[in-house]
C-alpha positions as a Markdown table, in Angstrom:
| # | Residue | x | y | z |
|---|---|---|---|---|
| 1 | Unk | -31.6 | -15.1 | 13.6 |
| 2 | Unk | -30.6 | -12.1 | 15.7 |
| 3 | Unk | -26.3 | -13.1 | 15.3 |
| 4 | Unk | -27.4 | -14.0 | 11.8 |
| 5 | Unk | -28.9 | -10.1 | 11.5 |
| 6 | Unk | -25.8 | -8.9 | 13.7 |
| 7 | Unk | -23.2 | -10.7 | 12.1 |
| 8 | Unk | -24.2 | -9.2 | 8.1 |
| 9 | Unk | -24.9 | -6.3 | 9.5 |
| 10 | Unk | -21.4 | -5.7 | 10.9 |
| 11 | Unk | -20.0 | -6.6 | 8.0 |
| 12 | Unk | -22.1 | -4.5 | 5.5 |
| 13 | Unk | -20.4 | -2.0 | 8.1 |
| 14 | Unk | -17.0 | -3.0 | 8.2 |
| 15 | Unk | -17.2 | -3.2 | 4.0 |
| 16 | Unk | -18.6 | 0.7 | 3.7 |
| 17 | Unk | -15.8 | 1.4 | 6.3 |
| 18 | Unk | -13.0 | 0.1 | 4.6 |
| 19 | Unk | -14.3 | 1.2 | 1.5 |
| 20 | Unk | -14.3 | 4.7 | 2.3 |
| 21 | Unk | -11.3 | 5.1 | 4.5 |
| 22 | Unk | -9.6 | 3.2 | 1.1 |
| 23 | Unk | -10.8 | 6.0 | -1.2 |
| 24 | Unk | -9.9 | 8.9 | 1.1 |
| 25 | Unk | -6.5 | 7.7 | 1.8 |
| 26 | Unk | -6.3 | 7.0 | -2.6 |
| 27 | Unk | -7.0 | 10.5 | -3.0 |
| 28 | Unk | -4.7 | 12.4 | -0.5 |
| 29 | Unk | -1.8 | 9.8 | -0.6 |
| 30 | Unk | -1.3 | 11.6 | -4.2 |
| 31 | Unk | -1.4 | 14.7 | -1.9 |
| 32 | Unk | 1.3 | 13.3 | 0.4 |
| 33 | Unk | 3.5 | 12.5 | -2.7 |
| 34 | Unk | 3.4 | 15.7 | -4.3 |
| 35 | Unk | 4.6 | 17.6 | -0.9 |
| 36 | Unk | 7.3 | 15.1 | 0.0 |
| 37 | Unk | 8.4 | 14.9 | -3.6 |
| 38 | Unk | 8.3 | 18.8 | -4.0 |
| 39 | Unk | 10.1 | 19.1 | -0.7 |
| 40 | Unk | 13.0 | 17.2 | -1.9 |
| 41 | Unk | 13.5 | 19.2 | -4.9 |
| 42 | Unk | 13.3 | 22.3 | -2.9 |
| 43 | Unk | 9.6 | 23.2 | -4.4 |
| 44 | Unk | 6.4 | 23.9 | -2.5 |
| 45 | Unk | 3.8 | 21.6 | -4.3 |
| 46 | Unk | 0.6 | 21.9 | -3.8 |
| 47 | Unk | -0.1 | 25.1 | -1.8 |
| 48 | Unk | -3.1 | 26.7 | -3.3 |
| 49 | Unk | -6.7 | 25.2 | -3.2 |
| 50 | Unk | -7.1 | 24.9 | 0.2 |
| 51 | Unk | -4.7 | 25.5 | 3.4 |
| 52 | Unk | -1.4 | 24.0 | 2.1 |
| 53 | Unk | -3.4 | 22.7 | -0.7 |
| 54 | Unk | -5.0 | 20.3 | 1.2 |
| 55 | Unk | -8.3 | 20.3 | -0.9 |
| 56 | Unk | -5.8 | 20.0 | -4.1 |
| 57 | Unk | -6.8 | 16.2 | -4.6 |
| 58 | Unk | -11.0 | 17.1 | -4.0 |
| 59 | Unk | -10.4 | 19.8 | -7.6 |
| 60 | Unk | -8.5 | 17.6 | -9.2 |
| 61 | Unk | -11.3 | 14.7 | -8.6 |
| 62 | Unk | -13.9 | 16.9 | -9.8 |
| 63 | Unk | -12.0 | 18.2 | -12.7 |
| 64 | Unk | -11.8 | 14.7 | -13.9 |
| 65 | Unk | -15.1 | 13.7 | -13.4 |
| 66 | Unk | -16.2 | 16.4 | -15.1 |
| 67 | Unk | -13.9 | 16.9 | -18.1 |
| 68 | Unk | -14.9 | 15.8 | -21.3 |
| 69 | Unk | -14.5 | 12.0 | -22.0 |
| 70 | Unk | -13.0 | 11.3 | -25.6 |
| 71 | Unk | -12.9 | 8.2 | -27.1 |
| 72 | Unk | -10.9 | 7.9 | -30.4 |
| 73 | Unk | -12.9 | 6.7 | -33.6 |
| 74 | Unk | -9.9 | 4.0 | -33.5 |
| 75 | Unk | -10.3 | 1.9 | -30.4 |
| 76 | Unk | -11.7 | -1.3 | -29.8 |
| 77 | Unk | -14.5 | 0.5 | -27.8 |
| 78 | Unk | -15.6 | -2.5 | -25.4 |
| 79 | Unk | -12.0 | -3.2 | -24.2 |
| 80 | Unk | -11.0 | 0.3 | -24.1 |
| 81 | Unk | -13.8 | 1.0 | -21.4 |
| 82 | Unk | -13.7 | -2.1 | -19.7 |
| 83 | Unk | -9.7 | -2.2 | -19.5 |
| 84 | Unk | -9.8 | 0.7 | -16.9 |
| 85 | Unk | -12.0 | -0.4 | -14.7 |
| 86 | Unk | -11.2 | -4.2 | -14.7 |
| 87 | Unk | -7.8 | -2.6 | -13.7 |
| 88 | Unk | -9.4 | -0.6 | -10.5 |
| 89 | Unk | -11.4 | -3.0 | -9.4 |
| 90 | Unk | -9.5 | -6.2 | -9.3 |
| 91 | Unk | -6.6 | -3.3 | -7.5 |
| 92 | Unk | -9.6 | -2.5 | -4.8 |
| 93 | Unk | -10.8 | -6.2 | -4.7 |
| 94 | Unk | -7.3 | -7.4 | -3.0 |
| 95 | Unk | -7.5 | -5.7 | 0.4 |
| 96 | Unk | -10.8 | -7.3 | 1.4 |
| 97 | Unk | -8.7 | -9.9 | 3.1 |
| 98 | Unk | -5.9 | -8.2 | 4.7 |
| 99 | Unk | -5.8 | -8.1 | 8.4 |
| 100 | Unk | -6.1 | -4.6 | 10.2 |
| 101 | Unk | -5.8 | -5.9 | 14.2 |
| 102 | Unk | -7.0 | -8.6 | 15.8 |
| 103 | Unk | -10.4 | -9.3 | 17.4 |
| 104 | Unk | -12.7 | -6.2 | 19.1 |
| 105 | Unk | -16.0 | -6.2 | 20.5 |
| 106 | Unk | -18.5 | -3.9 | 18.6 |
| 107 | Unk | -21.9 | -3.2 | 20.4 |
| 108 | Unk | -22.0 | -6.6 | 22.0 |
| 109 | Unk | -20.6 | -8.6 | 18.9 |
| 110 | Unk | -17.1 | -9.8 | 18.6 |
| 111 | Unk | -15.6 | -9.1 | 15.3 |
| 112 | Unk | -12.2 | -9.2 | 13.8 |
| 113 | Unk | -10.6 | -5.8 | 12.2 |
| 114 | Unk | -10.8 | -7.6 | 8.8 |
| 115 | Unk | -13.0 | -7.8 | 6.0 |
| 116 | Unk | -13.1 | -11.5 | 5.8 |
| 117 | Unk | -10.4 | -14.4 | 6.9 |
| 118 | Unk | -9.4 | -16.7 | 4.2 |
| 119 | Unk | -7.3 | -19.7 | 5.0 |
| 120 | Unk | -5.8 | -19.2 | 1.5 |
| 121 | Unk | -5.7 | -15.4 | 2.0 |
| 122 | Unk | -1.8 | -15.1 | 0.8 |
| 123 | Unk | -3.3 | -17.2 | -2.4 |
| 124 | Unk | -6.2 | -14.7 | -3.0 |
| 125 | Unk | -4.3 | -11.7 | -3.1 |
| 126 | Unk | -1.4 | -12.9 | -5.6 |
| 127 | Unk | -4.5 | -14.3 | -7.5 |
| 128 | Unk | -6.1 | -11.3 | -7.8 |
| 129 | Unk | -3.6 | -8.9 | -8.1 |
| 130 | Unk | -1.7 | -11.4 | -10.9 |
| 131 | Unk | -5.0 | -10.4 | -13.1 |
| 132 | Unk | -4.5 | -6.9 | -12.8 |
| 133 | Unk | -1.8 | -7.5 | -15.7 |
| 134 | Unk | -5.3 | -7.7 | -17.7 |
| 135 | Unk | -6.0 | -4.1 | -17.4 |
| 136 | Unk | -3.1 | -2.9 | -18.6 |
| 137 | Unk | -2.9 | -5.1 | -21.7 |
| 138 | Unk | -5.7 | -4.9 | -23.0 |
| 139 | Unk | -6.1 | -1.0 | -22.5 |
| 140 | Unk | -2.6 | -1.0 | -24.7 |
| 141 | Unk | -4.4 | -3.1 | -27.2 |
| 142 | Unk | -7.7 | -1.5 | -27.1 |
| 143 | Unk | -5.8 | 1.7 | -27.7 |
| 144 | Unk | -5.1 | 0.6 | -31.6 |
| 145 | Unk | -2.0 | 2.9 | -30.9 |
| 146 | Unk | 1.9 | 1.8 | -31.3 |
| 147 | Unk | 3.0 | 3.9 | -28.1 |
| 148 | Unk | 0.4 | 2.3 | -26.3 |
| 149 | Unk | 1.0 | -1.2 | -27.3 |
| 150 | Unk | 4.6 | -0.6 | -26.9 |
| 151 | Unk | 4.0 | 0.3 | -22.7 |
| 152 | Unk | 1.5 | -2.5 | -22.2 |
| 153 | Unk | 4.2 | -5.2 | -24.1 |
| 154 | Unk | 6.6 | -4.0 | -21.7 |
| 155 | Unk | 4.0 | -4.1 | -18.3 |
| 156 | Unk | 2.9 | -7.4 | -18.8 |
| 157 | Unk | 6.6 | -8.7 | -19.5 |
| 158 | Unk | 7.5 | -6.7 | -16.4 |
| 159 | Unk | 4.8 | -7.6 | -14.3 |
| 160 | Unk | 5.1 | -11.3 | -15.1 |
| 161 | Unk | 8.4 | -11.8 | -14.7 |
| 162 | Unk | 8.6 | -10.3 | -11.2 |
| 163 | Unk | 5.4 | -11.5 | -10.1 |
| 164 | Unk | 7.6 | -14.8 | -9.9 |
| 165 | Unk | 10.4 | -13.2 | -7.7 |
| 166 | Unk | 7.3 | -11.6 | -5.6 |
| 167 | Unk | 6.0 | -14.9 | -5.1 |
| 168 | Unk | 9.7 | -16.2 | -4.1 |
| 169 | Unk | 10.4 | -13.3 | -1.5 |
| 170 | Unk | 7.4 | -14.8 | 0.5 |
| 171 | Unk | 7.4 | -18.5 | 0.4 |
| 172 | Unk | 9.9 | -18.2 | 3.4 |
| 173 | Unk | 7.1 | -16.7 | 5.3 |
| 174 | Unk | 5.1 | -19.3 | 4.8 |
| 175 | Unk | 7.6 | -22.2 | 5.3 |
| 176 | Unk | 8.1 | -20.3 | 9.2 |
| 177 | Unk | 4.4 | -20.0 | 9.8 |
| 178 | Unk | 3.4 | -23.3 | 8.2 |
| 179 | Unk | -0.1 | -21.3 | 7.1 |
| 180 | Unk | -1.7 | -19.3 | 4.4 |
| 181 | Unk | -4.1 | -17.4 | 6.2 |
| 182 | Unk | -2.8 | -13.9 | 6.8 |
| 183 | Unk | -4.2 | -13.7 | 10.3 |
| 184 | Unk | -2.6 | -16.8 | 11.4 |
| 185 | Unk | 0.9 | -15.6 | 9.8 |
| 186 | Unk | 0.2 | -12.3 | 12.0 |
| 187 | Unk | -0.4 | -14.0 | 14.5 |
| 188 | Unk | 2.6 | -16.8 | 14.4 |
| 189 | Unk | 4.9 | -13.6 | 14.9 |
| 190 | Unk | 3.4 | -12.5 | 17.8 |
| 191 | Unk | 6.0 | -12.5 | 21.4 |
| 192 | Unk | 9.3 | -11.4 | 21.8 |
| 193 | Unk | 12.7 | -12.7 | 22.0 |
| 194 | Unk | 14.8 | -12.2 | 24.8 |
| 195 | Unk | 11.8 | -9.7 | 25.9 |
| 196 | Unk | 12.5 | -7.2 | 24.0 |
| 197 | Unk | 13.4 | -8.3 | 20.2 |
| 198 | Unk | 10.0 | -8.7 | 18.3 |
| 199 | Unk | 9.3 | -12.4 | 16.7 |
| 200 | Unk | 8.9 | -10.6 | 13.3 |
| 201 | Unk | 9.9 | -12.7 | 10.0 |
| 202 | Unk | 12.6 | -10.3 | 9.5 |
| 203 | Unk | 13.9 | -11.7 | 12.8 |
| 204 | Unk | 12.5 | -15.2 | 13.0 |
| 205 | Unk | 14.6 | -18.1 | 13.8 |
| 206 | Unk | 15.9 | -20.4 | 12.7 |
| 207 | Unk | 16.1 | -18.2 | 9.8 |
| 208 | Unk | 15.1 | -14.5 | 9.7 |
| 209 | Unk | 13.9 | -13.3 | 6.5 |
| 210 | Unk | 15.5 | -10.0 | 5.7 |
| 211 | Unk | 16.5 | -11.4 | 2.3 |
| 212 | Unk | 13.1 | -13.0 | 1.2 |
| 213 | Unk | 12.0 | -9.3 | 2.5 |
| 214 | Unk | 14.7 | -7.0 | 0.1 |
| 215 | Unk | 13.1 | -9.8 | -2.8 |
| 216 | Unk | 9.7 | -8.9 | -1.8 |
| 217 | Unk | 10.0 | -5.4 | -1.9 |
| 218 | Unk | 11.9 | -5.0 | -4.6 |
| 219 | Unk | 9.8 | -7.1 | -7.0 |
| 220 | Unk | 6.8 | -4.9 | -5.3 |
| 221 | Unk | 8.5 | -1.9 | -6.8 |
| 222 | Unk | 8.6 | -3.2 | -10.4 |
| 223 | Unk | 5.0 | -5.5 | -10.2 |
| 224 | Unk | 3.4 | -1.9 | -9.2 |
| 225 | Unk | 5.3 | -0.5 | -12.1 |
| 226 | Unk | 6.8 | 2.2 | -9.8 |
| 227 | Unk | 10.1 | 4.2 | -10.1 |
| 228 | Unk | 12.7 | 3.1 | -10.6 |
| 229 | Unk | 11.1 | 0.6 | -12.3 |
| 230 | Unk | 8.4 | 2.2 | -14.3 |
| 231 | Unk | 9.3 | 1.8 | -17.8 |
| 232 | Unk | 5.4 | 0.9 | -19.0 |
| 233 | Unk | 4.8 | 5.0 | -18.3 |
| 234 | Unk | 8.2 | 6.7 | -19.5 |
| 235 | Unk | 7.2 | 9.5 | -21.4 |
| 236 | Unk | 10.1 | 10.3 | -23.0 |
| 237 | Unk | 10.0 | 7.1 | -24.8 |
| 238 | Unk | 6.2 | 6.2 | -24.9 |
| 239 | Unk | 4.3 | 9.4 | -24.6 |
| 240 | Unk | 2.7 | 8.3 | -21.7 |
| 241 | Unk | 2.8 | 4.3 | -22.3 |
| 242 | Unk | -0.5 | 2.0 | -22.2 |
| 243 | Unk | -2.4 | 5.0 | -21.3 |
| 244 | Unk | -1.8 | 7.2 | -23.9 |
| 245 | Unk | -5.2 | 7.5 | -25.4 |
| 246 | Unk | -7.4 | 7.7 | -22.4 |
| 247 | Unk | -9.1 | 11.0 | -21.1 |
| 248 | Unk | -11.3 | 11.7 | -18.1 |
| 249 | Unk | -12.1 | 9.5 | -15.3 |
| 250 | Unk | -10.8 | 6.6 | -17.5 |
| 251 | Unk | -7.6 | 8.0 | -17.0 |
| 252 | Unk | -7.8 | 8.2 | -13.5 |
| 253 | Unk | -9.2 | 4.7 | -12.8 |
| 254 | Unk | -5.7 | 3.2 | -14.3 |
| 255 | Unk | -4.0 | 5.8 | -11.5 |
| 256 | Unk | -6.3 | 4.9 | -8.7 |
| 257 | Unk | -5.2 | 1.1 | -9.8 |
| 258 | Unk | -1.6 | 1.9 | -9.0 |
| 259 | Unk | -1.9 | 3.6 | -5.8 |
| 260 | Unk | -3.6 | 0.9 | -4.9 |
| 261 | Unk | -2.1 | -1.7 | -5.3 |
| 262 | Unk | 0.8 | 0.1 | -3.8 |
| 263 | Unk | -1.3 | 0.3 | -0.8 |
| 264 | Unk | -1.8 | -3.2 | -1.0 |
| 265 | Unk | 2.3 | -4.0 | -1.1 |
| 266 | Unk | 2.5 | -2.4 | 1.9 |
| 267 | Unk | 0.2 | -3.9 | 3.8 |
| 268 | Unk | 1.3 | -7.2 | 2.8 |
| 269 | Unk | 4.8 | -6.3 | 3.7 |
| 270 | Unk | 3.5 | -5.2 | 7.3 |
| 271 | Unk | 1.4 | -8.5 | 7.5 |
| 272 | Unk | 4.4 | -10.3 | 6.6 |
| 273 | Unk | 7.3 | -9.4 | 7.4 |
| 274 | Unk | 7.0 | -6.9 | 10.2 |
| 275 | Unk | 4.4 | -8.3 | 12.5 |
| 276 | Unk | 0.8 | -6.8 | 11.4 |
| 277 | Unk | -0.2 | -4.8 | 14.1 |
| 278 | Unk | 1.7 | -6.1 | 16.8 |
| 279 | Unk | 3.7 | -3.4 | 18.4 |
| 280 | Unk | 7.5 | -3.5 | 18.3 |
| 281 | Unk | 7.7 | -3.6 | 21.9 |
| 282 | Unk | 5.8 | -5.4 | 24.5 |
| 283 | Unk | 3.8 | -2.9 | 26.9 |
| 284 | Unk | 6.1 | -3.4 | 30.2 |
| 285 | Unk | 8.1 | -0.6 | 28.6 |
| 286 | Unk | 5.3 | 1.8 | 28.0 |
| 287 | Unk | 4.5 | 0.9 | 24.5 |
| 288 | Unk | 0.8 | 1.6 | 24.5 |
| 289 | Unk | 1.2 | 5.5 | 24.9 |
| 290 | Unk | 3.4 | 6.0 | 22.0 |
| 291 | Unk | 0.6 | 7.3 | 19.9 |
| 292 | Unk | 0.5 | 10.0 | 22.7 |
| 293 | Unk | 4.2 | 10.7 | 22.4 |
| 294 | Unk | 3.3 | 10.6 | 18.8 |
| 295 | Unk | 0.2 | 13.3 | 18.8 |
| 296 | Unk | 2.4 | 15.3 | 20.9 |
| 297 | Unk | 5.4 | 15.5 | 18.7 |
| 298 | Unk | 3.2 | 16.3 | 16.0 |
| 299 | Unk | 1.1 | 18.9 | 17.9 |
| 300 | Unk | 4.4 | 20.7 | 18.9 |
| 301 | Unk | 5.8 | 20.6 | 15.4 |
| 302 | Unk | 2.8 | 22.4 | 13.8 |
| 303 | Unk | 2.3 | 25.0 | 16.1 |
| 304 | Unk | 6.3 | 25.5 | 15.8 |
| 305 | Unk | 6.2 | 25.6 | 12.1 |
| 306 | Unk | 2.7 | 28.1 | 12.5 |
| 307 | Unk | 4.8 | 30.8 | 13.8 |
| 308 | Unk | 7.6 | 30.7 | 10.9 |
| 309 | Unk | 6.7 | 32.0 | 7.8 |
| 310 | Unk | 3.3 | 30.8 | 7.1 |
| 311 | Unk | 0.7 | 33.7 | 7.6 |
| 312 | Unk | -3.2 | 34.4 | 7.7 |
| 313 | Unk | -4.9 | 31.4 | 7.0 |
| 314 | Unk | -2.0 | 29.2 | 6.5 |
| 315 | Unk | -0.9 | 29.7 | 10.3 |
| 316 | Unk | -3.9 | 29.4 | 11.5 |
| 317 | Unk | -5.0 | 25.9 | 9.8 |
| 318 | Unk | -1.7 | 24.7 | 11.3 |
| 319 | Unk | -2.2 | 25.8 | 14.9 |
| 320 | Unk | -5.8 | 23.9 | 14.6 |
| 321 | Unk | -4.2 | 21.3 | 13.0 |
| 322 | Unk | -1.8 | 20.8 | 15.7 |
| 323 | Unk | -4.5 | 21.1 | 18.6 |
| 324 | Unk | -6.3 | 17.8 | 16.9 |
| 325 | Unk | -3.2 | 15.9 | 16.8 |
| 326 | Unk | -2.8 | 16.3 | 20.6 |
| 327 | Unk | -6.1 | 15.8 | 21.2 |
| 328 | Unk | -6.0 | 12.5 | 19.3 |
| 329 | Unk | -2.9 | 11.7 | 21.1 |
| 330 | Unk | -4.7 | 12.5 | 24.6 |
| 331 | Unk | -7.4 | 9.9 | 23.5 |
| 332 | Unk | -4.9 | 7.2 | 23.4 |
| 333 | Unk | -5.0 | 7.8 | 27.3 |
| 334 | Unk | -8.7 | 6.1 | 27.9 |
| 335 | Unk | -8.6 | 2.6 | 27.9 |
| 336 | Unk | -11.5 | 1.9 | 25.1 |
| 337 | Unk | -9.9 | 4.1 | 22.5 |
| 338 | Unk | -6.0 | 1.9 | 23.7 |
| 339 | Unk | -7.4 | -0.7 | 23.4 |
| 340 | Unk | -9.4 | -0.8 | 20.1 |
| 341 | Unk | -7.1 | 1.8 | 18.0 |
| 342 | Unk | -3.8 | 0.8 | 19.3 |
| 343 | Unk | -3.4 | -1.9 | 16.6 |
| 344 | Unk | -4.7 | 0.2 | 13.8 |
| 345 | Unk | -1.9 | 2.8 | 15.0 |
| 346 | Unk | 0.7 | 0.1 | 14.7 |
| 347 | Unk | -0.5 | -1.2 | 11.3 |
| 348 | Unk | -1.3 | 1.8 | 9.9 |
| 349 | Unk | 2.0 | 3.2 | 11.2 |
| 350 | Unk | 4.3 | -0.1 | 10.0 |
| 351 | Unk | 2.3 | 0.3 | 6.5 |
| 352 | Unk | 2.8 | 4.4 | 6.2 |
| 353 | Unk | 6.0 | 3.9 | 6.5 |
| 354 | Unk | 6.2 | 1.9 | 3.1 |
| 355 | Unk | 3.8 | 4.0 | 1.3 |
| 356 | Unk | 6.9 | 6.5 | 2.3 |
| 357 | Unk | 10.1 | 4.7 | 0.6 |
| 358 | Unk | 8.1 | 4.2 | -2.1 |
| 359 | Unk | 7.6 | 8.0 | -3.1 |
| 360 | Unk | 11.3 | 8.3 | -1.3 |
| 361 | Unk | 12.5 | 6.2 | -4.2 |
| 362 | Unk | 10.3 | 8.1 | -6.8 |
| 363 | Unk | 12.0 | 11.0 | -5.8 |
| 364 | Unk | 15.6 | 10.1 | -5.7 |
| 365 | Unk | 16.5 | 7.1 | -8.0 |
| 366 | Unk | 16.2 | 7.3 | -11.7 |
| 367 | Unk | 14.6 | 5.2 | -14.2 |
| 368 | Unk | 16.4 | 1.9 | -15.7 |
| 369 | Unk | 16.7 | 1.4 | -19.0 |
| 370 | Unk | 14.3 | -1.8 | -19.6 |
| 371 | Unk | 17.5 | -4.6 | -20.7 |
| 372 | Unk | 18.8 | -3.7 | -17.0 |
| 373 | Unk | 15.6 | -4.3 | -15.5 |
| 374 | Unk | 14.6 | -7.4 | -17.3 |
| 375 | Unk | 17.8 | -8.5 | -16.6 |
| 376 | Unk | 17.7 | -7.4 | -13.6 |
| 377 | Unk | 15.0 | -9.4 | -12.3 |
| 378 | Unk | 15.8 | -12.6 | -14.2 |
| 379 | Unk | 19.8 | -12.7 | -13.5 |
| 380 | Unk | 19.7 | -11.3 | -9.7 |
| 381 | Unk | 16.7 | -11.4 | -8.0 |
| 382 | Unk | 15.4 | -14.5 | -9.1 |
| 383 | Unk | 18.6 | -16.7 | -8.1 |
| 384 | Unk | 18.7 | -14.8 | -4.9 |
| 385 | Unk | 14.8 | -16.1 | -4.4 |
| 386 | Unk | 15.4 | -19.3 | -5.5 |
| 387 | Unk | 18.6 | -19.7 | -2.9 |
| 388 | Unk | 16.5 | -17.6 | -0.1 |
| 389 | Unk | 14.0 | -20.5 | -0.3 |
| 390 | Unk | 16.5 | -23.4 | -0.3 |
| 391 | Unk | 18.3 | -22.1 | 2.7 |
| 392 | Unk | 15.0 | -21.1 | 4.4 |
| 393 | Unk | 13.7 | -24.8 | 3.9 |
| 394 | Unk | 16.8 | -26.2 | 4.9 |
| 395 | Unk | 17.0 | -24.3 | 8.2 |
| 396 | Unk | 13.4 | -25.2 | 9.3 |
| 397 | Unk | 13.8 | -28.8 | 8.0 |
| 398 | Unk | 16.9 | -29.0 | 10.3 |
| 399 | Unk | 15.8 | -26.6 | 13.2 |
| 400 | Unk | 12.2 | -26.0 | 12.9 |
């Protein structure tokens, strides 16, 4: 009874946990886009509400909320309502079984950093996220509005024909670790060759997977209908595509969807492809402190950067800014705080980096017309899928 009582408990825990750190990180990674894109165009984005607009994303949630929700006499009013949220949640739903580090001890219970281990867990999340397709449609359909049909014709052809090249660019994964479970394919790439070279798939003999990986990713780009590959939303074709008519909160549900599910891509591509949150080295070269190395970098940038231009309460959020990031880094030096955060540092850092190119791209490549990326997807990256998995089955049948 008592483990029964711990066991539920822990995970209510682990559920609100996720939950929350999931919604924080939805909110500000919209924060983190707007800088790095305004910073490559030589703007200073958000820089207002807030020290460096920091509390930007907190107005703009409340402005939403509370704005004025209009529904058009024209809609199919039950679709149009649900659309949005079926969109969001089957987008939040997904990352319930992805693999954050491997087992801890918690108050006397031993518990993995996952919401819940499924030994089809790969399955689940293609399942799941293949639905999201749903919300789109239907809140093009529900919309009763040409534009809006228009962009969600052109998402669910989009989505559905690189949700096949997606699937491709990982069946080579699963043909190296013989498993669906995402913990177990973490864990099959766990060591190092030669001592030094990580036993990610990327490098995984007998065939590493950087193609199935450049397949992966790139479908991820369109299935998440990102630039350069977001031809649902263009507004100078579609107003504002399959979203055209919604207002309010509704309107930021099909946005919290997207970001998302981008988060989601990421993580896969981490659990995948670049060893969860195993580090990239082993600890005999002195791994374990890089968060450290990391807190200090950081710590000396921002108090750097406090005595440039920034002035009043700009340079002093930055100097306290860069005092926390040292003393997060110093924390890395006891042995509880190593040992349990250590792999969320490493998966959180593998995953950032994603989340990264992917507003990188946003703000360098342009958009495809839709013939190119149709084509595209159907006369390049699906042969190169196709071929990836041949070779990959070939090489494991021969050498595996």
């Amino acid at each position: 009874m008592t483990f029964a009582l711990s066991f539920y408990t822990l995970a209510v825990v682990k559920a609100l946990v996720l939950l929350g750190i999931l919604l924080i990180t939805l909110v500000y990674i919209q924060w983190v886009e707007r800088k790095l894109i305004a910073h490559i165009q030589g703007r200073w984005g958000p820089n207002r509400v807030g020290p460096h607009g920091l509390l930007q994303p907190i107005a703009d949630s409340l402005k939403l909320l509370t704005k004025e929700d209009l529904t058009p006499p024209h809609v199919h009013k039950l679709i149009f309502v649900m659309a949005p949220f079926l969109a969001v949640s089957l987008a939040l739903i997904s990352i319930a079984v992805i693999p954050f580090g491997g087992e801890v001890e918690v108050f006397g219970v031993r518990t993995t950093l996952q919401l819940t281990d499924l030994n089809i867990g790969l399955l689940f999340i293609f399942a799941v996220t293949s639905l999201g397709v749903y919300g789109i449609a239907l809140g093009g359909w529900a919309s009763n509005n040409k534009y809006s049909l228009f962009g969600a014709l052109r998402s669910s052809a989009q989505m559905l024909s690189y949700e096949l090249s997606l699937s491709l660019g990982v069946v080579g994964v699963l043909l190296l670790s013989g498993s669906l479970s995402l913990r177990r394919i973490v864990d099959s790439q766990a060591g190092y060759y030669f001592g030094f070279l990580p036993r990610w798939n990327v490098f995984h003999g007998p065939l590493p997977q950087l193609v199935g990986f450049l397949v992966y990713l790139t479908a991820a780009f369109a299935e998440t209908n990102r630039v350069p590959f977001d031809l649902p939303e263009a507004e100078t074709e579609l107003v504002a595509g399959f979203h055209t008519e919604y207002s309010s909160m509704k309107f930021a549900l099909f946005f919290m969807a997207e970001y998302a599910n981008m988060i989601t891509v990421a993580c896969l591509a981490t659990v995948l492809f670049f060893g969860g949150w195993h580090a990239p080295l082993p600890e005999s070269w002195g791994i374990q402190y890089a968060p450290l190395v990391v807190g200090a970098l950081v710590a000396g940038l921002l108090l750097y950067h406090s005595q440039g231009a920034f002035a009043g309460k700009q340079r002093r959020s930055m100097q306290v800014f860069g005092v926390v990031a040292a003393l997060i880094g110093a924390a890395f030096l006891l042995q509880p705080v190593r040992v349990l955060f250590s792999p969320l540092f490493w998966f959180a850092a593998k995953s950032g980096f994603f989340l990264f190119l992917y507003i990188w791209v946003r703000g360098t490549l342009p958009r495809f017309r839709y013939d190119q990326l149709m084509g595209f997807g159907w006369k390049v990256l699906f042969p190169v899928g196709v071929a990836n998995v041949l070779v990959t089955a070939l090489m494991v049948a021969l050498f595996g």
